[in-house]
FIFIMAR-885373 format. One record per atom (N, C-alpha, C, O): residue in three letters; x, y, z. Coordinates in steps of 0.2 Angstrom, whole numbers, plus 5000, padded with zeros to 4 digits. Example, Ala and Ser with C-alpha at 12.3 -4.5 7.8 and 13.67 -1.06 7.14 Angstrom:
2
ALA506649725039 ALA506249785039 ALA506649845039 ALA507149835042 SER506449895035 SER506849955036 SER506450005039 SER506750065040 
# end
This chain:
354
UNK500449945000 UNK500050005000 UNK500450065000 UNK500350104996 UNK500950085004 UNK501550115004 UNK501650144997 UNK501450194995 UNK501950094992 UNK502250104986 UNK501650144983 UNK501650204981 UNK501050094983 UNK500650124980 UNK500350184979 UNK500250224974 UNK500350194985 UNK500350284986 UNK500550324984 UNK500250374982 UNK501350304984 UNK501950354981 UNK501750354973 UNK501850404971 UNK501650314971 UNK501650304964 UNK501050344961 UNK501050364956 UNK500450354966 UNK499850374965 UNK500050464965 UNK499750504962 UNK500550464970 UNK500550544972 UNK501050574966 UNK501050634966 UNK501550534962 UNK502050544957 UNK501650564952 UNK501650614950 UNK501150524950 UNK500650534943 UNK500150574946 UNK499850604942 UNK499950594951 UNK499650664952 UNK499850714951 UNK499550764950 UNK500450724952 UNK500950794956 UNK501250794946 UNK501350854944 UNK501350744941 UNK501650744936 UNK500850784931 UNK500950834928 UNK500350764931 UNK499750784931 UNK499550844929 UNK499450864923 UNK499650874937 UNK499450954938 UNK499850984934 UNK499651014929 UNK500750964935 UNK501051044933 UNK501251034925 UNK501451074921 UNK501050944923 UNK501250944914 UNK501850934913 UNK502050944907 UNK502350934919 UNK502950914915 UNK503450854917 UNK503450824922 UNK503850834914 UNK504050774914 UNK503750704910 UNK503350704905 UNK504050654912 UNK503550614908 UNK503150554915 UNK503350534921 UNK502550544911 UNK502150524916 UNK502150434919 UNK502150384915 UNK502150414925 UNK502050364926 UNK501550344928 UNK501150364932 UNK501350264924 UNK500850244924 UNK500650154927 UNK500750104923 UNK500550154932 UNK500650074935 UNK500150034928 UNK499650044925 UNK500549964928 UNK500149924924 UNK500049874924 UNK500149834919 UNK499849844929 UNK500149794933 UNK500849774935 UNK500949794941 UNK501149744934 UNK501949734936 UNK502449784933 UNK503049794934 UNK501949804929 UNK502549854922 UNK502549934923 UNK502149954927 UNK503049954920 UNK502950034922 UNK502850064914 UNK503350054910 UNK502350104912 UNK502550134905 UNK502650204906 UNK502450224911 UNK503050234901 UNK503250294900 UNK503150344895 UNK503450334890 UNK502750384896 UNK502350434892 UNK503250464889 UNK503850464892 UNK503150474883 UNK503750504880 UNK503650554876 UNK503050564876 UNK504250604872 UNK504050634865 UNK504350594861 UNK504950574862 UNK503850574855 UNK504050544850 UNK504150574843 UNK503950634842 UNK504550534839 UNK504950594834 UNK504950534828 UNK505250474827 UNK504550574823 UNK504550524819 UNK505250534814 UNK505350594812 UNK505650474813 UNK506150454809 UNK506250454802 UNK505950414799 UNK506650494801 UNK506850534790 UNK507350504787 UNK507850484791 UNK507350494785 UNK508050474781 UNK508250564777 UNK507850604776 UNK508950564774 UNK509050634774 UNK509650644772 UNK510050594774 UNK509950694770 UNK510550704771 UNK510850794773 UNK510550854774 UNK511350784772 UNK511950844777 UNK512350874775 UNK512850834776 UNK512550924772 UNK513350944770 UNK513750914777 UNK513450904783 UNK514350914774 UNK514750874780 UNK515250934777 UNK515150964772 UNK515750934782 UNK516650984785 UNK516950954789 UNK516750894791 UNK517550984789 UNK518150994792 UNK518151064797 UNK517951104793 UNK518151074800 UNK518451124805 UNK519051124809 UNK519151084814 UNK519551184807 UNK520151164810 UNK520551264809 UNK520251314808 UNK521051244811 UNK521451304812 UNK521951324809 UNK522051284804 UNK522151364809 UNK522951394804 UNK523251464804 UNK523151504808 UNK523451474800 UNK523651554799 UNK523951554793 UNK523851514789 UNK524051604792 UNK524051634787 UNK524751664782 UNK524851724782 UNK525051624780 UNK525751614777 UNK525751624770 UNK525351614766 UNK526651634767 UNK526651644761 UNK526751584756 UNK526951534759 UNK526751584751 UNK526451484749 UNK527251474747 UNK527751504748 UNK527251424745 UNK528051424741 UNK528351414737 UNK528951394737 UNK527751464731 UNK527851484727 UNK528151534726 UNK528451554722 UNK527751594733 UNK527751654733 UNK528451684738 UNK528451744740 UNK528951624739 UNK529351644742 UNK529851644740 UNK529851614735 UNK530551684741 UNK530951714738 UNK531751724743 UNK532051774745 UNK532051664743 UNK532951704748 UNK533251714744 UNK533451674739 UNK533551784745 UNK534151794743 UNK534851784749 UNK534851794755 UNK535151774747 UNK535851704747 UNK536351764747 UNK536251824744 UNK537051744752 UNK537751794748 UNK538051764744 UNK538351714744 UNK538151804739 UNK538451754730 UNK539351754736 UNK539851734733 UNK539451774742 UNK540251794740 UNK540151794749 UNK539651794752 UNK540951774752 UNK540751764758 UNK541151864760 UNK541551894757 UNK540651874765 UNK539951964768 UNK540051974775 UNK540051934779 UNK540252034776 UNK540152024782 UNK539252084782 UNK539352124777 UNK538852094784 UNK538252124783 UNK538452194787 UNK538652194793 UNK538252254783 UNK538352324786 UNK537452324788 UNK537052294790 UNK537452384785 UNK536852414788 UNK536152374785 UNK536152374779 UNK535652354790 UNK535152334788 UNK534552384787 UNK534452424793 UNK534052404781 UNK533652454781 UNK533052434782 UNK532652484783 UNK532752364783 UNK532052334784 UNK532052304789 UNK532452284793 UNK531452284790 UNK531252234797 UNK530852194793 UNK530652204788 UNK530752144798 UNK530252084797 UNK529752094798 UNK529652094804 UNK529252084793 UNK528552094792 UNK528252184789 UNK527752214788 UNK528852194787 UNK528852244782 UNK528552244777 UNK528352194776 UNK528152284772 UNK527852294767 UNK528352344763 UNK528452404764 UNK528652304759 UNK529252344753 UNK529052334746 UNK528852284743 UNK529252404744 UNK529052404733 UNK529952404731 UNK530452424734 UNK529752374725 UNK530152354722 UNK530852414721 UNK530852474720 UNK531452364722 UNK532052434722 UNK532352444728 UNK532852464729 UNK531852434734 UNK531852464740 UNK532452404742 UNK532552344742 UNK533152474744 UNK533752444747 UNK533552414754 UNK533252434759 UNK533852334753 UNK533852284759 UNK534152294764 UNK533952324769 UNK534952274764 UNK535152284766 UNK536152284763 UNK536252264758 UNK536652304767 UNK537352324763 UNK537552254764 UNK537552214769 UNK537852234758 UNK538652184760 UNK539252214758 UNK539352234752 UNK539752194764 UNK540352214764 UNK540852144761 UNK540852084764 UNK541052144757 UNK541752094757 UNK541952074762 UNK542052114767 UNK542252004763 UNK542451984768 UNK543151994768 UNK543452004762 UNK543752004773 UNK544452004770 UNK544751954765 UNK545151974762 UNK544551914765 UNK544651844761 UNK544251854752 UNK544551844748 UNK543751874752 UNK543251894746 UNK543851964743 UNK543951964737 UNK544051994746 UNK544452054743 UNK545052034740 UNK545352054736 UNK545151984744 UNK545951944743 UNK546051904736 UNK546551904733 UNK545351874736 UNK545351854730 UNK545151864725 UNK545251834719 UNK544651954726 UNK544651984718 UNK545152024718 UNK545252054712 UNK545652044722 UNK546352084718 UNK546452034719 UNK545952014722 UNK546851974718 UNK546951914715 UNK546751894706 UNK547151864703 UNK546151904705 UNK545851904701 UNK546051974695 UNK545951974689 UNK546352024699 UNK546352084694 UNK546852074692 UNK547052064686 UNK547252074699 UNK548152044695 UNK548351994688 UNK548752004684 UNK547951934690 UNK547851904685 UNK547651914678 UNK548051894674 UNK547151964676 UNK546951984672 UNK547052044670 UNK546852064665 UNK547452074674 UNK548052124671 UNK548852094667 UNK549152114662 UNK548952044671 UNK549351984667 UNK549451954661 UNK549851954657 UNK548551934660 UNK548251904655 UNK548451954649 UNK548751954644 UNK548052024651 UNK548252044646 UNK548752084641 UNK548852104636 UNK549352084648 UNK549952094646 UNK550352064640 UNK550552094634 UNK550451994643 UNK550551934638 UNK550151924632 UNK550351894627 UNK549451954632 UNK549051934624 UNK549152004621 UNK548952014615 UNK549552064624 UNK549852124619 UNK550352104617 UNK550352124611 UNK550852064620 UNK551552044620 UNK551351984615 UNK551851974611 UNK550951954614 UNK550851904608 UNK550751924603 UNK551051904599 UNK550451974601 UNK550152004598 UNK550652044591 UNK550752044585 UNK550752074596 UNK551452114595 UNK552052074590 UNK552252084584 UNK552252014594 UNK552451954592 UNK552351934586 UNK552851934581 UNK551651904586 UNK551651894579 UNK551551924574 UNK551551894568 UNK551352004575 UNK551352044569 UNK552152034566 UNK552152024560 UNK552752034570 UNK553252024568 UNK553551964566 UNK554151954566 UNK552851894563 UNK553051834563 UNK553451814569 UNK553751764568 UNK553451844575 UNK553951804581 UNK553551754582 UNK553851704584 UNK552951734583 UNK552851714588 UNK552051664584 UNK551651694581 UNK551951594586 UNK551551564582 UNK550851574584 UNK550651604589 UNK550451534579 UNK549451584580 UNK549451534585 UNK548951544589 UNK549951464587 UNK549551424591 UNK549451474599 UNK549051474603 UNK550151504598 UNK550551524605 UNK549951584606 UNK549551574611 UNK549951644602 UNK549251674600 UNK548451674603 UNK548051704606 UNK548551624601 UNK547651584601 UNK547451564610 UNK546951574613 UNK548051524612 UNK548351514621 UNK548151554626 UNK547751544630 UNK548651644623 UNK548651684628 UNK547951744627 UNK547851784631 UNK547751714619 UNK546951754622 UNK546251724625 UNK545751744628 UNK546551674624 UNK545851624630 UNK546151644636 UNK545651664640 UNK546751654638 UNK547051654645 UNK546551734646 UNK546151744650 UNK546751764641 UNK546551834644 UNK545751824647 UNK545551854652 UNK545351784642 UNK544651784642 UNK544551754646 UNK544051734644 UNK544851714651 UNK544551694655 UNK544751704662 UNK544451674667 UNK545251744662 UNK545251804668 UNK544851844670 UNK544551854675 UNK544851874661 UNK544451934661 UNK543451894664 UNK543151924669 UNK543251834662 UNK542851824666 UNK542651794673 UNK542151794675 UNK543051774674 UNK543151764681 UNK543351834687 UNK543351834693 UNK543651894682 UNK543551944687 UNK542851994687 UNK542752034691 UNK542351984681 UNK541852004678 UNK541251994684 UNK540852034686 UNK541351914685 UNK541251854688 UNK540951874696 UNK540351884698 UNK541651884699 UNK541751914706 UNK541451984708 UNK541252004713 UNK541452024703 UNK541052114702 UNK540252104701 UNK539752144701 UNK540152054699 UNK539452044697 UNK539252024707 UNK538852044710 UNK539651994708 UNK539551964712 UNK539551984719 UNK539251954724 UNK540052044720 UNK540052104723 UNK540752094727 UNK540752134732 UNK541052074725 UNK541752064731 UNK542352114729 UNK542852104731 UNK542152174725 UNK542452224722 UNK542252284726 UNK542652334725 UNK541652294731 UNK541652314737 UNK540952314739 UNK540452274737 UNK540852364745 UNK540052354750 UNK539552374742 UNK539452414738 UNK539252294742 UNK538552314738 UNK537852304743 UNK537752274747 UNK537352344740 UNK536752384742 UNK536052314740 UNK535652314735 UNK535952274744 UNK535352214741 UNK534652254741 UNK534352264746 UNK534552254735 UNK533852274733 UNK533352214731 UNK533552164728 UNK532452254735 UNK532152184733 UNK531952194727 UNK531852254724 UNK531852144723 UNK531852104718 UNK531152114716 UNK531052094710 UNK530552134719 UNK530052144717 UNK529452174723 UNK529552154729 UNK528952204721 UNK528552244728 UNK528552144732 UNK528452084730 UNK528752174738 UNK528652094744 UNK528452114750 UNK528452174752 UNK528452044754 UNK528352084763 UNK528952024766 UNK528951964765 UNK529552064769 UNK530052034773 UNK529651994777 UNK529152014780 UNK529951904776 UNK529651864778 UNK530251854785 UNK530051844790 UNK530951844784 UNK531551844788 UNK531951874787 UNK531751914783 UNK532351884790 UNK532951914790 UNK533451874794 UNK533351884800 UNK534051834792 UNK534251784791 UNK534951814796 UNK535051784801 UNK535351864795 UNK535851884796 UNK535651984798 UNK535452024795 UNK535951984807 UNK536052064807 UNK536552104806 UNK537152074805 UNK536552164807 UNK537252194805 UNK537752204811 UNK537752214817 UNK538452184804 UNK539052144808 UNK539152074806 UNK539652054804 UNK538652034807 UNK538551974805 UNK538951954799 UNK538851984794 UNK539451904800 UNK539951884795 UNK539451804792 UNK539251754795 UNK539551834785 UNK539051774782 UNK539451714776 UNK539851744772 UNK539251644775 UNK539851634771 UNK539351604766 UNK538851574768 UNK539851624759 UNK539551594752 UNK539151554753 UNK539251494755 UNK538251584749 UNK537751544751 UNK537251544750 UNK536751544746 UNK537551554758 UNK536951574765 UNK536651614763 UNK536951664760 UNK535851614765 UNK535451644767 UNK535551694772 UNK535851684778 UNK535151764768 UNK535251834771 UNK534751844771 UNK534651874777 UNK534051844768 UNK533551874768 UNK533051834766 UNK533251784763 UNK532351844767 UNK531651804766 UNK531351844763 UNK531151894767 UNK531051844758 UNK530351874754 UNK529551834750 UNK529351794746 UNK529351884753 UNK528551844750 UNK528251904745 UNK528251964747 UNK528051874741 UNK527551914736 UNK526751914739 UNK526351874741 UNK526551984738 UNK525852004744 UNK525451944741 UNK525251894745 UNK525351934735 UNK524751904732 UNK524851834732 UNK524451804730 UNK525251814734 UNK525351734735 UNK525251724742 UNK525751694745 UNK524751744746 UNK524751734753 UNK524151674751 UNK523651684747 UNK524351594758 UNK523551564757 UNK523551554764 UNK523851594768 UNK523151494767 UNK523151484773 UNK523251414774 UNK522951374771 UNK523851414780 UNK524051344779 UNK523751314786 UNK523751354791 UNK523551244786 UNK523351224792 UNK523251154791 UNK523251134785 UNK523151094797 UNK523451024797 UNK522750994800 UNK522351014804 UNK522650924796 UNK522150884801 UNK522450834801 UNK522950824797 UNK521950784806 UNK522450724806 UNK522050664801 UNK521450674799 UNK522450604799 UNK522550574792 UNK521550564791 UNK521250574785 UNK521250534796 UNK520550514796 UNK520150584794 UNK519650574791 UNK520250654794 UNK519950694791 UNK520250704785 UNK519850704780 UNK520650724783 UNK521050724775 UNK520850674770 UNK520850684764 UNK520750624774 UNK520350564768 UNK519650594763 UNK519450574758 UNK519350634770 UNK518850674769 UNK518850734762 UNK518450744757 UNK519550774764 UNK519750834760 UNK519850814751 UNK519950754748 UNK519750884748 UNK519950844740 UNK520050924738 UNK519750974739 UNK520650904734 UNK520850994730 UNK520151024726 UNK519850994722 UNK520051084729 UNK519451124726 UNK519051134731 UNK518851194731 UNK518851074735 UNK518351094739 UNK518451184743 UNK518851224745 UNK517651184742 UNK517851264747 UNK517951274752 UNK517851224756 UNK518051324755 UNK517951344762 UNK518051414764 UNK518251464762 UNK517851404769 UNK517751494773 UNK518251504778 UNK518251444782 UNK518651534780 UNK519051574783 UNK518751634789 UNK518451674787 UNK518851624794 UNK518651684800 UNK519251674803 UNK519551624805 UNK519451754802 UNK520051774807 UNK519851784814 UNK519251794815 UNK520351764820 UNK520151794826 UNK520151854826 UNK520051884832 UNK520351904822 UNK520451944824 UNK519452014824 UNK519352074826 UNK519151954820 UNK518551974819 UNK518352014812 UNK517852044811 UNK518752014807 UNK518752074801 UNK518052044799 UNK517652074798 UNK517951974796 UNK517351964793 UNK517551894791 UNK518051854794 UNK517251864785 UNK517151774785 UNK517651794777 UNK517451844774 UNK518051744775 UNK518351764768 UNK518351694764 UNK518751644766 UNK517951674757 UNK517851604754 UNK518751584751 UNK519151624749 UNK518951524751 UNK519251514744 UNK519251424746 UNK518951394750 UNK519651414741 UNK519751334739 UNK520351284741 UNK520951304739 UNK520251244742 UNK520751194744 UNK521251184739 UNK521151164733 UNK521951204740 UNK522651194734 UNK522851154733 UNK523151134728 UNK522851134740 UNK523551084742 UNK523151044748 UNK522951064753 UNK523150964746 UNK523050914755 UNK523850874751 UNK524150854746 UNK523950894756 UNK524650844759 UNK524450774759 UNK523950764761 UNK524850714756 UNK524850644757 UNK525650614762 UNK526050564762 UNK525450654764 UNK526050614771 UNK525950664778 UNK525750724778 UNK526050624782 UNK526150654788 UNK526750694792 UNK527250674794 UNK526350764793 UNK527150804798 UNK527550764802 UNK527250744807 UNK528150754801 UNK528650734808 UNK528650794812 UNK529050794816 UNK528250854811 UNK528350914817 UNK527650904822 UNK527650914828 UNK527050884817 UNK526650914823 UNK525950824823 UNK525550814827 UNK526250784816 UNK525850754814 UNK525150744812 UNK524750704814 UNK525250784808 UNK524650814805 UNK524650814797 UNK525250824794 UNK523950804793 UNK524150814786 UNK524150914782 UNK523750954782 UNK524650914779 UNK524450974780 UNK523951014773 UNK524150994768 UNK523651044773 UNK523251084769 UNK523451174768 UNK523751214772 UNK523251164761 UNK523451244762 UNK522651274757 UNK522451254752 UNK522451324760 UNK521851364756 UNK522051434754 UNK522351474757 UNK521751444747 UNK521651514742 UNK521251554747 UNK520751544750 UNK521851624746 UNK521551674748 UNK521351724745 UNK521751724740 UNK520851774744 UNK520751844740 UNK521451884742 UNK521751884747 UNK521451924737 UNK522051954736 UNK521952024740 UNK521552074739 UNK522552034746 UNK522352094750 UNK521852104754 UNK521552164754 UNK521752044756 UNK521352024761 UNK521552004770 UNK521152004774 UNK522151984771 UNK522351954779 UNK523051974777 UNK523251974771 UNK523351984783 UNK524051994784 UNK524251934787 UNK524051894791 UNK525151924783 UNK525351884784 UNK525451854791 UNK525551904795 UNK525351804794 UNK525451784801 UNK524951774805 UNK524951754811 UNK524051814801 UNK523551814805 UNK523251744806 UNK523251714800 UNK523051724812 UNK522651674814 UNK522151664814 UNK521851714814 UNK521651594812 UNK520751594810 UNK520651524810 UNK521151494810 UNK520151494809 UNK519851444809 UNK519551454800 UNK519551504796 UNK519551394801 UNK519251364795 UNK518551324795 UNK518351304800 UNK518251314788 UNK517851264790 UNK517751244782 UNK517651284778 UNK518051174781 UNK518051134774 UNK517451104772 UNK517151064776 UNK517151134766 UNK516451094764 UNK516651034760 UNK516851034754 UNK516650974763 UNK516750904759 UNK516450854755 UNK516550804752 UNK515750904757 UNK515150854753 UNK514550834754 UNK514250874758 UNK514150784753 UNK513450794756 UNK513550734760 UNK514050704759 UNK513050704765 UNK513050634766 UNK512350614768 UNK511850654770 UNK512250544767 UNK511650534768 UNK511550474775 UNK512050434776 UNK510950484779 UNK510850454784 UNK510250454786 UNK509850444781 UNK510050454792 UNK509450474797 UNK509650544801 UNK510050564805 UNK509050594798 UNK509150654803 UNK508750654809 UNK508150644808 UNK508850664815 UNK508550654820 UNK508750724824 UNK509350744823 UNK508250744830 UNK508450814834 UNK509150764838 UNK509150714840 UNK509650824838 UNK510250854845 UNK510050784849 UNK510350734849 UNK509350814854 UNK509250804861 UNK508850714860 UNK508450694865 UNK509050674855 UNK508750624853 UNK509550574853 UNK509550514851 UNK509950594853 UNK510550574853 UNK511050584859 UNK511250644860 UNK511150504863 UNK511050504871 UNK511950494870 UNK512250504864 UNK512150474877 UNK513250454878 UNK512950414881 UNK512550434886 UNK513050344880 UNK513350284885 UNK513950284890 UNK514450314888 UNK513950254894 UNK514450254898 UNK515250234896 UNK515850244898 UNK515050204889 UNK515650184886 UNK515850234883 UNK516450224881 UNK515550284881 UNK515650334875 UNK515750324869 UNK516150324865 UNK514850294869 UNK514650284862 UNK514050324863 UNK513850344868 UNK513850324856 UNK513250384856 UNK512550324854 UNK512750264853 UNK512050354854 UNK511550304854 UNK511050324854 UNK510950364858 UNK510350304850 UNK509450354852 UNK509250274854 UNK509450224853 UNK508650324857 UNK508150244857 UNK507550264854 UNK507250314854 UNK507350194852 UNK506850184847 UNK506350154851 UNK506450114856 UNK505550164847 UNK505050154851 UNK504650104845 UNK504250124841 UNK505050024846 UNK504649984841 UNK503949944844 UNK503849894848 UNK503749954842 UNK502949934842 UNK502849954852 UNK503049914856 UNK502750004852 UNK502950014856 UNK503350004864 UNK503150014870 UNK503949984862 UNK504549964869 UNK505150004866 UNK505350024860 UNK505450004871 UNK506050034870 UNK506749994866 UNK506849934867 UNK506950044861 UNK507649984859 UNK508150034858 UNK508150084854 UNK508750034863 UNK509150074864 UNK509750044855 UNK509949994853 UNK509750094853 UNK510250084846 UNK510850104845 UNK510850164847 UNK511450094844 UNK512050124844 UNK511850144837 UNK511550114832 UNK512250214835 UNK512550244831 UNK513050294831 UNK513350314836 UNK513250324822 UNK513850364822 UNK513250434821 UNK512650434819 UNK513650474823 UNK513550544822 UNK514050564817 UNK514550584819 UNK513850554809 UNK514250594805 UNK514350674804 UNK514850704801 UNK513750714807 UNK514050784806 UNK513250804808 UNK512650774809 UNK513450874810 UNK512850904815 UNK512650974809 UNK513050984804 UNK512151014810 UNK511851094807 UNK511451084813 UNK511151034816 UNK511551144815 UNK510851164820 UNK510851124826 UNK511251104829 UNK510151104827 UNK509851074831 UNK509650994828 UNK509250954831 UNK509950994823 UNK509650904819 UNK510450874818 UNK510850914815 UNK510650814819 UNK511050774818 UNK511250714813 UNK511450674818 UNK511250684810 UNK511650654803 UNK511850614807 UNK512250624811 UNK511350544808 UNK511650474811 UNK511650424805 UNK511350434800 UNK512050354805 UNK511950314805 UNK511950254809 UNK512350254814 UNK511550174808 UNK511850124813 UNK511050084810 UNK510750104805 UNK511150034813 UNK510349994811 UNK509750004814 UNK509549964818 UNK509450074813 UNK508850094813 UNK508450054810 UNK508650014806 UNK507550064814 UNK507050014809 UNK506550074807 UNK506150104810 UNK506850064800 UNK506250124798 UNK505650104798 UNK505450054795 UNK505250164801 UNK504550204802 UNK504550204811 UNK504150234814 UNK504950164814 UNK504950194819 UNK505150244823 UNK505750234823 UNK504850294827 UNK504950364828 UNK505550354835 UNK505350314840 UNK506050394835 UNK506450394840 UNK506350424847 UNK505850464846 UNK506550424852 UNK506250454858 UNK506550534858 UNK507150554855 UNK506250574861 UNK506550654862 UNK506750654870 UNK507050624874 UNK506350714870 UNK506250724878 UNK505950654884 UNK505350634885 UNK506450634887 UNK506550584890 UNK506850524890 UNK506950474894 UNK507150524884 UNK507550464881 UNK508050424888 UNK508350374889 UNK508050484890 UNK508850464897 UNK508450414901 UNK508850364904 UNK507750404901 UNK507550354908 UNK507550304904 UNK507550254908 UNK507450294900 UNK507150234893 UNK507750184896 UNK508150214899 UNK507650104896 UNK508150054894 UNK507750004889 UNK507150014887 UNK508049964889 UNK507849924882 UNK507249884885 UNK507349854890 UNK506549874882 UNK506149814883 UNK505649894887 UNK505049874887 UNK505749944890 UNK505449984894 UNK504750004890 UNK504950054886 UNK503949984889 UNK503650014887 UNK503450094885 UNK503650134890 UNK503250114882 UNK503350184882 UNK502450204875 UNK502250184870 UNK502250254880 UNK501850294878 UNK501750354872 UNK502250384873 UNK501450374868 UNK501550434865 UNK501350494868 UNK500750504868 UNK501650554870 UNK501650604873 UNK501150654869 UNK500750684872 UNK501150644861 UNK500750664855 UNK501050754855 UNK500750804852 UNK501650754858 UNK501950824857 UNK502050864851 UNK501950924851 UNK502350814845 UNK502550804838 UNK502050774832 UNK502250714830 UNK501450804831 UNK501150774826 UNK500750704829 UNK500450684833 UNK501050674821 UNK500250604823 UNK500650544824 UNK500250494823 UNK501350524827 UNK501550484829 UNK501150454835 UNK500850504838 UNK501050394837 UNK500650364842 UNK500950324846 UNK500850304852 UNK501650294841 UNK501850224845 UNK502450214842 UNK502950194846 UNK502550224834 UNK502750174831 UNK502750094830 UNK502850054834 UNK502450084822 UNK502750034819 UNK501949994824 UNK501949934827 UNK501450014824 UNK500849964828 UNK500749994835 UNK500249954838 UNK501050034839 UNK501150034846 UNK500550074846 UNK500350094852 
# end
């Protein structure tokens, strides 16, 4: 009598104020008034959602090198600079060694051309034969360029590094003072208009990804949403962060180099069952799961959540189509638990005869 009571006082008290779901003695059994939702088949744009910034591609990138071992004089730019074409870099000095061996070079070639006067001369007066001749003007000419050689190349003294085309200083390799040898990287340049956005997912979403696809871009910084397209999916994995990496098309003169944002990859449509958010439960194992109202009893189902919009969810798993999934209440549901329809949602009643 005890129990009875209580049970009589729960479906009173559930009654007046209309909320929850109702209980109902049945003799041994307990049924449970639910909201029922009847079951679509459907599909979904599916994405990627991931992070990155905003970098210059590597096409759009550019080192200039010291053709001569430098010691670096004055530097005129910084890094993350916006420079037009012409605009002086920065100085290189000859190293002691680089100077040594273009007067080395001139000597030579002052040499060279002594002796191919002196042949010259020579054989005007038959002294001297066309073979001996022909010897001492290659000698000349190839003094003459290998000292040609070293002045192009600035070891003749302090030359002035100009960029090579409007860029935005990506490095600066070397400051002043700094002794540099034949090579080496002195400076980093990007071309504005080859800016993309590079960012990594791991190998099970990239399988997903495909060149073209589109996507949207939001800086954190808030400026607004900017469209472009998939260029590049990486087929290997970073040994830096292991990740596969992606790069996406930017509008031109739109984010500055190094800015931060999310992404969101459009990959395609997918088909399944759409059913509401709050119809899709966590098991204790951490699997996801709805229950089903067949003829009316409960059938708890595992399923995947392939991809979410709004408040409706993209499952798949072995659903029985036409019967309606549970909503509100679904959490007390276990398998075999009879269940009522609440009639919150149209003309579902039961499911499937219930």
């Amino acid at each position: 009598m005890k129990n009875l009571s209580i049970i009589t006082l729960v479906v009173m008290c559930a009654a007046i104020t209309g909320a929850g779901p109702v209980l109902a003695d049945n003799g041994s059994n307990v049924t449970v008034t639910a909201d029922l939702i009847p079951l679509r088949k459907g599909s979904l744009p599916t994405s990627v959602t991931t992070y990155g910034r905003v970098v210059p591609s590597q096409k759009a990138r550019e080192t200039l090198s010291a053709q001569v071992a430098v010691k670096v004089g004055n530097v005129e730019v910084r890094e993350g600079e916006m420079i037009g074409k012409g605009k002086p870099l920065l100085t290189l000095i000859p190293s002691p060694e680089t100077r040594s061996s273009y007067k080395q070079a001139e000597q030579a070639h002052k040499v060279a051309r002594q002796l191919l006067a002196r042949s010259r001369q020579l054989a005007a007066s038959h002294l001297e034969t066309a073979a001996r001749l022909a010897q001492d003007k290659k000698t000349e000419a190839d003094a003459r360029t290998a000292l040609e050689a070293l002045r192009e190349e600035g070891a003749n003294g302090p030359n002035t590094l100009k960029a090579p085309f409007d860029a935005v200083v990506i490095n600066i390799f070397a400051g002043s003072g700094a002794y540099v040898a034949q090579g080496a990287p002195v400076i980093e340049l990007a071309r504005p208009a080859g800016l993309v956005f590079r960012t990594g997912v791991v190998p099970a979403q990239a399988a997903e990804i495909k060149r073209g696809n589109a996507a949207t871009i939001t800086p954190f910084s808030g400026s607004g949403t900017y469209q472009g397209k998939v260029i590049m999916r990486g087929s290997a994995v970073s040994t830096v962060n292991g990740l596969i990496p992606i790069e996406i098309s930017l509008p031109e003169s739109s984010l500055f180099t190094g800015e931060m944002g999310k992404v969101v990859i459009n990959t395609g449509v997918k088909r399944g069952y759409i059913v509401p958010h709050e119809a899709v439960l966590l098991n204790t194992s951490g699997q996801t799961y709805v229950v089903q109202s067949i003829h009316g009893i409960a059938r708890l189902i595992t399923v995947t959540v392939i991809t979410s919009k709004g408040d409706k969810d993209l499952v798949q798993g072995n659903l029985v189509d036409g019967a309606p999934v549970v909503g509100t209440g679904n959490y007390q549901l276990d398998n075999g638990t009879k269940i009522r329809a609440a009639g919150k949602r149209g003309s579902v009643s039961g499911g499937n005869g219930s």
